[in-house]
Structures are given as C-alpha cells and as structure tokens.
C-alpha positions in Angstrom: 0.0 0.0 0.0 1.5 3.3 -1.0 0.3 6.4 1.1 1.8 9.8 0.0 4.2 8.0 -2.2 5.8 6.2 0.1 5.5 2.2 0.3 4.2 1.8 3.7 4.7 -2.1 3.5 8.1 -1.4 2.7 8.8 0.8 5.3 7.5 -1.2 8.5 9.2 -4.1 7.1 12.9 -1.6 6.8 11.7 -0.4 10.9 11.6 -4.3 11.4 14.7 -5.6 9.8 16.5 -2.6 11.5 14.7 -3.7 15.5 16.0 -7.0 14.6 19.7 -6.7 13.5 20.7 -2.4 14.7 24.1 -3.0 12.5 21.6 -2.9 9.6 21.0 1.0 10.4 24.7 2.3 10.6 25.5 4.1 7.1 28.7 5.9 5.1 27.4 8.5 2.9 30.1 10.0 0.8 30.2 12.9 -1.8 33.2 13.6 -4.3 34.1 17.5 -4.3 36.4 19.0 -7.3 36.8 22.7 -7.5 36.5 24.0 -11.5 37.2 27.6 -11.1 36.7 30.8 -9.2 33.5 30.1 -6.4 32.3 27.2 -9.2 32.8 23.2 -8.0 31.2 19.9 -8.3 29.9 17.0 -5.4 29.5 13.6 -7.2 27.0 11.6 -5.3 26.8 7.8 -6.5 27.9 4.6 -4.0 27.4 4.7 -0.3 27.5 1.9 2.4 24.5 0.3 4.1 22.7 -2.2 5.1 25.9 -3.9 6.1 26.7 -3.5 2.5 28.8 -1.1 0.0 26.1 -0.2 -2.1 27.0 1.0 -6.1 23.7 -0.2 -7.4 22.6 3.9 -8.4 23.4 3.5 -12.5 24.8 7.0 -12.3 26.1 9.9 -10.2 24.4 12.5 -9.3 26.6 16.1 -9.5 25.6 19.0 -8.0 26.9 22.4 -8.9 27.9 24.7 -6.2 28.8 28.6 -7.4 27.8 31.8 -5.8 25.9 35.4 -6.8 28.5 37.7 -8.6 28.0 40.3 -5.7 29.7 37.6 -3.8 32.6 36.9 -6.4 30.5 33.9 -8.2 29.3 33.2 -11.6 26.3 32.2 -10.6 27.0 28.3 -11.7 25.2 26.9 -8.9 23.3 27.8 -5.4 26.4 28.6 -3.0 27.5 26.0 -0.2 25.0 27.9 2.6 21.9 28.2 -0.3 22.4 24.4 -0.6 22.2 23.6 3.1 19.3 25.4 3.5 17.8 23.1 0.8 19.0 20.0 2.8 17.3 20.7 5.5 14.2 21.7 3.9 14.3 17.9 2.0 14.9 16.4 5.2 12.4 17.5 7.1 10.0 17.3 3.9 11.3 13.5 3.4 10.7 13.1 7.3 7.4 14.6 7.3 5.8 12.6 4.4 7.4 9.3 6.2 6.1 10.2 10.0 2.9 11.3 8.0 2.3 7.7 5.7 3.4 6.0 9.1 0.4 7.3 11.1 -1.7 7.0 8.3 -1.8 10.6 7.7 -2.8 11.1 3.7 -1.0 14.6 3.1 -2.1 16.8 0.3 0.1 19.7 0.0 3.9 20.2 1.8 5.6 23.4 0.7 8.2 25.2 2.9 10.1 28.5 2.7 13.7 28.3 4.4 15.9 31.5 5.3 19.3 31.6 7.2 21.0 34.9 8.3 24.4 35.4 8.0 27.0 38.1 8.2 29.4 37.5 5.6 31.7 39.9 6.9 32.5 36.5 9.1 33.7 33.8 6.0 35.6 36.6 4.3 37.8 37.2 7.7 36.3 40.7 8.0 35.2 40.9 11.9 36.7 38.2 14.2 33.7 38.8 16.5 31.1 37.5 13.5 30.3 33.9 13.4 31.5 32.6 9.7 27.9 30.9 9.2 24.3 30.9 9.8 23.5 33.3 12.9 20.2 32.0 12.5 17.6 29.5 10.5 13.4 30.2 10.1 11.7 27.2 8.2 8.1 27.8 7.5 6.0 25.1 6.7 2.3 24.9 4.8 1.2 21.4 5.2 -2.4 20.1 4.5 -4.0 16.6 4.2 -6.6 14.5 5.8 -6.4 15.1 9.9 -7.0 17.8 11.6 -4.4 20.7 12.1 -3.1 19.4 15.3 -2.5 16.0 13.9 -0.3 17.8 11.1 1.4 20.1 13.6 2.4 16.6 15.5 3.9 15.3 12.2 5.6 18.2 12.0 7.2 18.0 15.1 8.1 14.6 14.6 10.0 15.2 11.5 12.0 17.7 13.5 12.9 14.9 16.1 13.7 12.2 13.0 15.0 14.5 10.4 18.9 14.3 9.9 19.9 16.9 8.6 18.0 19.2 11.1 19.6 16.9 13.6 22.8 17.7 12.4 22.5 21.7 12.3 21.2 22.3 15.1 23.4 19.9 17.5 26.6 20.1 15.1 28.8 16.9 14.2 32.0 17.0 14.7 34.1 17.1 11.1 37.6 16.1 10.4 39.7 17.8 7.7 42.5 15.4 6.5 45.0 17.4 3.9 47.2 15.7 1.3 49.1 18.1 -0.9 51.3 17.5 -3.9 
C-alpha cells in the first residue's frame, strides 16, 4: 500500500529488519568535491555503504553544482554551499514529514516550505573576528495540508524535526575532520 508516495509495506518491514539486526542501520554516505574555477565546484553523489553492504547499485552519479551570486565573487554556476544547506534541510524535514505522516496514516495533500538563514558574511571573508562565519540563525516555515485535523499535522511536523537528519545535524553540530594531502 502506498500512502503519500511512500511504500508503507516497505517501510514497516525496513523499521523491522533494523529492530531485529541495529548493524543494519549504521551508514557511510560520501560525496566527491572538485573545484573547476573561481566560487564554481562539483559533489558527485553515486555509492554509499548500508545495510551492512557497500552499495553501487545507483546507475549513475548525481553532480551537483555549487557557485555563488557575482556580488559575492560567483558566476552564478550553482546555489552557493549555505543556499544548498538550506535546501538539505528543507528535503529532510520534507522526506521526514511525508514518512512520519504515511506511518500514522496521515494522507497529506500539499507540503511546501520557505527556508531563510541569516548570515554576516563579513565572518567567512575574515572581516570581523567577533562574527560567526555561518548561519546566525535559521526560520523554516511550513504549509502542510492533508486529511487530519491541524493538530495532527502540527504533531507530524514535530516529529519530523525529532527524525529528520539533517535538522539533527545543524542544530546539534557533528564534529568534522579535515584530512590534507598536498602534492
């Protein structure tokens, strides 16, 4: 049975296997950065592990463009690095929302969400020591309707924020380790 696209047979039988053997649930994402020129470089998405598996079964990669506004110093070749987080975390918590949603049987109708981060750039371009290089601050704004009643969807919305890994992952950091080969 599919409820908001998503196979719901499928996914109590992926919470099952995963109650049953936890080692099933621990992933390796990876994505393949090359700088082209100026603000302009490319991720290549394709094989990951999971499932206790390395998994190369996607038939091709996916390459996403990263660039910046000329005002900026970009060409404008692709959203720049902060644009695109802001899109992760609006996908996750629109992926998480649509799963919580099929799980309790919730038929949605509409999702749409509007996503704006602050930021003082005077910070990344070594301006003002005293500025944070990043986000001072997210909003995300959700429109969500379907077939319970607003509190219901409100609930489903906060439940995406508690499953949603990316939003997990911004707002309680992850600690990140920068390796450097030259030559």
């Amino acid at each position: 049975m599919f409820r908001n696209g998503v196979n719901t047979e499928q996914l109590y039988g992926t919470l099952d296997a995963l109650k049953a053997d936890p080692e099933l649930g621990r992933f390796r994402f990876r994505a393949h950065n090359r700088w082209i020129d100026g603000a302009h470089s490319r991720s290549t998405i394709q094989a990951f592990h999971g499932a206790g598996h390395d998994d190369e079964t996607r038939p091709e990669a996916f390459e996403i463009d990263a660039g910046g506004p000329a005002v900026l110093l970009g060409t404008d070749t692709g959203p720049n690095p902060a644009e695109s987080l802001l899109h992760s975390l609006a996908a996750c918590l629109t992926t998480s929302l649509v799963f919580v949603a099929a799980a309790r049987g919730v038929r949605l109708t509409h999702v749409e969400s509007t996503l704006e981060g602050d930021m003082d750039v005077r910070g990344c371009l070594g301006l003002a020591e005293d500025v944070r290089p990043g986000f001072e601050r997210i909003r995300a704004s959700f429109r969500v309707q379907g077939d319970a009643p607003d509190q219901t969807l409100r609930d489903v919305v906060a439940c995406a924020q508690q499953r949603s890994a990316v939003y997990d992952m911004v707002t309680r950091g992850v600690p990140v380790a920068v390796d450097i080969v030259t030559g």
